[in-house]
Short mmCIF file of the C-alpha atoms (twelve columns), coordinates in Angstrom:
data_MODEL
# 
_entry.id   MODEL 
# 
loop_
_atom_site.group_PDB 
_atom_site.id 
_atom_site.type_symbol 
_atom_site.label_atom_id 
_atom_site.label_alt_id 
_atom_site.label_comp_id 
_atom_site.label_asym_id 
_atom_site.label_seq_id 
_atom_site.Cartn_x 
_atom_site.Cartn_y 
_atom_site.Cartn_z 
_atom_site.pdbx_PDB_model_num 
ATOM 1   C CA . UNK A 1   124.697 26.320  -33.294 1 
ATOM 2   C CA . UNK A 2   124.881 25.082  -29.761 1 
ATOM 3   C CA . UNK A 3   120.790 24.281  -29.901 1 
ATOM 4   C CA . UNK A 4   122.022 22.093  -33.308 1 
ATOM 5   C CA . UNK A 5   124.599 20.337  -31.745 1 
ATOM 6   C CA . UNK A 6   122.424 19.089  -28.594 1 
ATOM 7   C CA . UNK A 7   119.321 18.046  -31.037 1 
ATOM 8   C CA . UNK A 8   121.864 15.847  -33.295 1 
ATOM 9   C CA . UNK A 9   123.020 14.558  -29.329 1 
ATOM 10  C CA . UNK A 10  119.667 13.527  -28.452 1 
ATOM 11  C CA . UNK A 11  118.858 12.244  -32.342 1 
ATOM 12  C CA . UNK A 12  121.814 10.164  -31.980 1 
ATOM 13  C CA . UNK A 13  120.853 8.884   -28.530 1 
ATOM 14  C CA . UNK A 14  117.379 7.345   -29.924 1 
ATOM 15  C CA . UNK A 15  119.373 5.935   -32.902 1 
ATOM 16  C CA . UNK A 16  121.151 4.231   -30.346 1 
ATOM 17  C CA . UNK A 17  118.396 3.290   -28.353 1 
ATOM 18  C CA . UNK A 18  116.246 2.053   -31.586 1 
ATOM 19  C CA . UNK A 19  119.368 -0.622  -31.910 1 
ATOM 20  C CA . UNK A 20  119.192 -1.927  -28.707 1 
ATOM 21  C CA . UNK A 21  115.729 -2.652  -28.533 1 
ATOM 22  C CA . UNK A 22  115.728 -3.773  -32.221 1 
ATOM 23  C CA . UNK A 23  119.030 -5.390  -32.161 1 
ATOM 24  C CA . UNK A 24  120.658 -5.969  -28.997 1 
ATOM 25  C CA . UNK A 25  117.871 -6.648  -26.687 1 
ATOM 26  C CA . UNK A 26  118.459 -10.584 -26.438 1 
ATOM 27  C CA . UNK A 27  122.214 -10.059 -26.565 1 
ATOM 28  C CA . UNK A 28  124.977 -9.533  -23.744 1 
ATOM 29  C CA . UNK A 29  124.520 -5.609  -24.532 1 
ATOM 30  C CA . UNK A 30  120.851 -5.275  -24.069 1 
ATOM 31  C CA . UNK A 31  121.131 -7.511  -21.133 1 
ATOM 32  C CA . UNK A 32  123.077 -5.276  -19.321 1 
ATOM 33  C CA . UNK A 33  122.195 -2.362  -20.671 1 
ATOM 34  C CA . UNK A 34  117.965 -3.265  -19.183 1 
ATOM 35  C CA . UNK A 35  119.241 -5.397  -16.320 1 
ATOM 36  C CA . UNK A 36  116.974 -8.170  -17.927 1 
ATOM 37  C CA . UNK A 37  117.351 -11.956 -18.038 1 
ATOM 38  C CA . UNK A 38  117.818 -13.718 -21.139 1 
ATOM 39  C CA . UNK A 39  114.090 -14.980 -20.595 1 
ATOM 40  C CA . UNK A 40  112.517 -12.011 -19.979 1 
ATOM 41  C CA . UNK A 41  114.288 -10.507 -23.128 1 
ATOM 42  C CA . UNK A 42  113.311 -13.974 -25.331 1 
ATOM 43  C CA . UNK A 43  109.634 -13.161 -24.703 1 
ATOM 44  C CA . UNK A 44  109.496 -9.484  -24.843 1 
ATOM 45  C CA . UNK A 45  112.117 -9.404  -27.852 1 
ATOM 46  C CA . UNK A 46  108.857 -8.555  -30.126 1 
ATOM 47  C CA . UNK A 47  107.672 -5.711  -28.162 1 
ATOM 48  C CA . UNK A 48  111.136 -4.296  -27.697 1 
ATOM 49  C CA . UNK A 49  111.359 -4.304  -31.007 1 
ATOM 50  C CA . UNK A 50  108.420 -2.270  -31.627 1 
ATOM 51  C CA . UNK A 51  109.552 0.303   -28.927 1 
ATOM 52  C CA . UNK A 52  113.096 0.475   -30.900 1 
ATOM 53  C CA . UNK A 53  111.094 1.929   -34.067 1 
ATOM 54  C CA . UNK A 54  109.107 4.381   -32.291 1 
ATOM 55  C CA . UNK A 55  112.383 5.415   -30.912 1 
ATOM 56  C CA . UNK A 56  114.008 5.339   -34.500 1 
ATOM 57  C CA . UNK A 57  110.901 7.524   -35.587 1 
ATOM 58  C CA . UNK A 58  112.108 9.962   -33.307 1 
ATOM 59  C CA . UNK A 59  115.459 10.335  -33.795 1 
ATOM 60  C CA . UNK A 60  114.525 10.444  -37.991 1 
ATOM 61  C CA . UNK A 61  112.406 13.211  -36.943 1 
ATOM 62  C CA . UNK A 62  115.035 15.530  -35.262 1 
ATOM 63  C CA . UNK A 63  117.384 14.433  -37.636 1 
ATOM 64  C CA . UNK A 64  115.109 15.569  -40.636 1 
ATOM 65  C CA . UNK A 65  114.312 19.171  -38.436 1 
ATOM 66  C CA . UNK A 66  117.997 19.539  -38.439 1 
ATOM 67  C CA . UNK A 67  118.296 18.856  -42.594 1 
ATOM 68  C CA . UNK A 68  115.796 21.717  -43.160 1 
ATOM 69  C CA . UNK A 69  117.650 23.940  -41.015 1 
ATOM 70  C CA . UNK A 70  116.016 26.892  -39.755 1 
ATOM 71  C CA . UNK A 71  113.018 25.799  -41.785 1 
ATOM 72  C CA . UNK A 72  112.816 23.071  -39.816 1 
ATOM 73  C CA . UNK A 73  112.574 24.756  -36.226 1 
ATOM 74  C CA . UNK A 74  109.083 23.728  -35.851 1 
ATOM 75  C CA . UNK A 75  109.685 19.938  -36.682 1 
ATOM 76  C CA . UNK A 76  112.505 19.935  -34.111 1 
ATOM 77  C CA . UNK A 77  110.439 21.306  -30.873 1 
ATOM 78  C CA . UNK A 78  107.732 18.790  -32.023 1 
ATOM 79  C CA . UNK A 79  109.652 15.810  -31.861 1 
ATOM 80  C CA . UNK A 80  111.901 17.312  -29.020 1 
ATOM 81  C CA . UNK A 81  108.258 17.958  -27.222 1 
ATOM 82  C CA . UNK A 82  107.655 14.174  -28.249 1 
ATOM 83  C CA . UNK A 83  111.264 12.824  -26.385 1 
ATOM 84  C CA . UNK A 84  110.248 14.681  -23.282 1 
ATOM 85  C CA . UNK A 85  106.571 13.618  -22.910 1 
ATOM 86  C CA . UNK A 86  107.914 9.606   -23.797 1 
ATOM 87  C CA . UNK A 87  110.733 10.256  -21.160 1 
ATOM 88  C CA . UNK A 88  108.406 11.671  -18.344 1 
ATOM 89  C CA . UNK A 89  106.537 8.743   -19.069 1 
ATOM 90  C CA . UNK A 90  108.612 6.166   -18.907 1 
ATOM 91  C CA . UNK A 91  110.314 7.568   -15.823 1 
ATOM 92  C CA . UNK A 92  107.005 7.680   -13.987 1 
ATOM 93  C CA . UNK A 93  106.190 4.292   -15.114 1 
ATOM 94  C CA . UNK A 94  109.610 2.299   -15.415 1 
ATOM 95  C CA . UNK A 95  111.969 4.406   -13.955 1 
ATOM 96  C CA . UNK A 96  113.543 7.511   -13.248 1 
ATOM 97  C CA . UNK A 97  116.750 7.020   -15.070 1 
ATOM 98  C CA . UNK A 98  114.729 7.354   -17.679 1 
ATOM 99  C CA . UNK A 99  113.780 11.086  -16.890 1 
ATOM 100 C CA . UNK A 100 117.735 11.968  -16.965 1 
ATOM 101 C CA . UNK A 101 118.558 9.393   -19.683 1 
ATOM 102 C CA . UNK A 102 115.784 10.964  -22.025 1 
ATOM 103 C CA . UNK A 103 113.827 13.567  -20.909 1 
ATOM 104 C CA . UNK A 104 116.065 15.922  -19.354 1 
ATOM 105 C CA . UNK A 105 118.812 16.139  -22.984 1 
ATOM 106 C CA . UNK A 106 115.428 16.943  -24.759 1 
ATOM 107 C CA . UNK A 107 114.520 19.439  -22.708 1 
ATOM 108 C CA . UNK A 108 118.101 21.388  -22.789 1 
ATOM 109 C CA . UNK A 109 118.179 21.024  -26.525 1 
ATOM 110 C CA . UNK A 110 114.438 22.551  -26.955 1 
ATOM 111 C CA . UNK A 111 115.775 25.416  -24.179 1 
ATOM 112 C CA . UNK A 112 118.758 25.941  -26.516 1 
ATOM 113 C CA . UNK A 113 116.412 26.273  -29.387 1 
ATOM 114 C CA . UNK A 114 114.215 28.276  -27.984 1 
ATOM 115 C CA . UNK A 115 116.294 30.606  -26.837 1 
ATOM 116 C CA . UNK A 116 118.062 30.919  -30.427 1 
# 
């Protein structure tokens, strides 16, 4: 149940995420949230946006291991496995917030599942 709980966590999380890069990336609360300036986030609002539905594609993906239940154990270390390797990546490349915003709730929920 616990392993559950901390995959709908980090599902939720990239929900969230997929809105502020789709939504919110030009407004005050994707401002702050990136530390960007309104110009930066006018020209990369396009790519941002694309980033926010990978994001959404991941989140739809644990959320769709947790609907099958223990059918769907495989789907949910895939796309846990997915939220790490993105995570690693974009801590070594953008920052490592990143690792403990992202990579590091993945890998405690695919522990917790594992361990089930």
């Amino acid at each position: 149940m616990l392993a559950y709980i901390a995959i709908a966590l980090v599902a939720l999380l990239h929900a969230y995420f997929m809105l502020l890069e789709m939504y919110f990336w030009d407004k005050p609360l994707g401002l702050r949230t990136f530390r960007t300036t309104q110009e930066f986030a006018t020209a990369s609002k396009t790519l941002a946006a694309n980033q926010g539905l990978y994001n959404g594609f991941l989140a739809a993906g644990l959320l769709w291991g947790l609907y099958l239940g223990a059918a769907g154990r495989n789907i949910d270390i895939f796309f846990l496995v997915c939220v790490i390797v993105a995570g690693i990546y974009g801590a070594l490349t953008v920052g490592r917030k990143i690792l403990w915003i992202q990579a590091i709730p993945a890998c405690i929920a695919l522990a917790l599942l594992v361990m089930e």
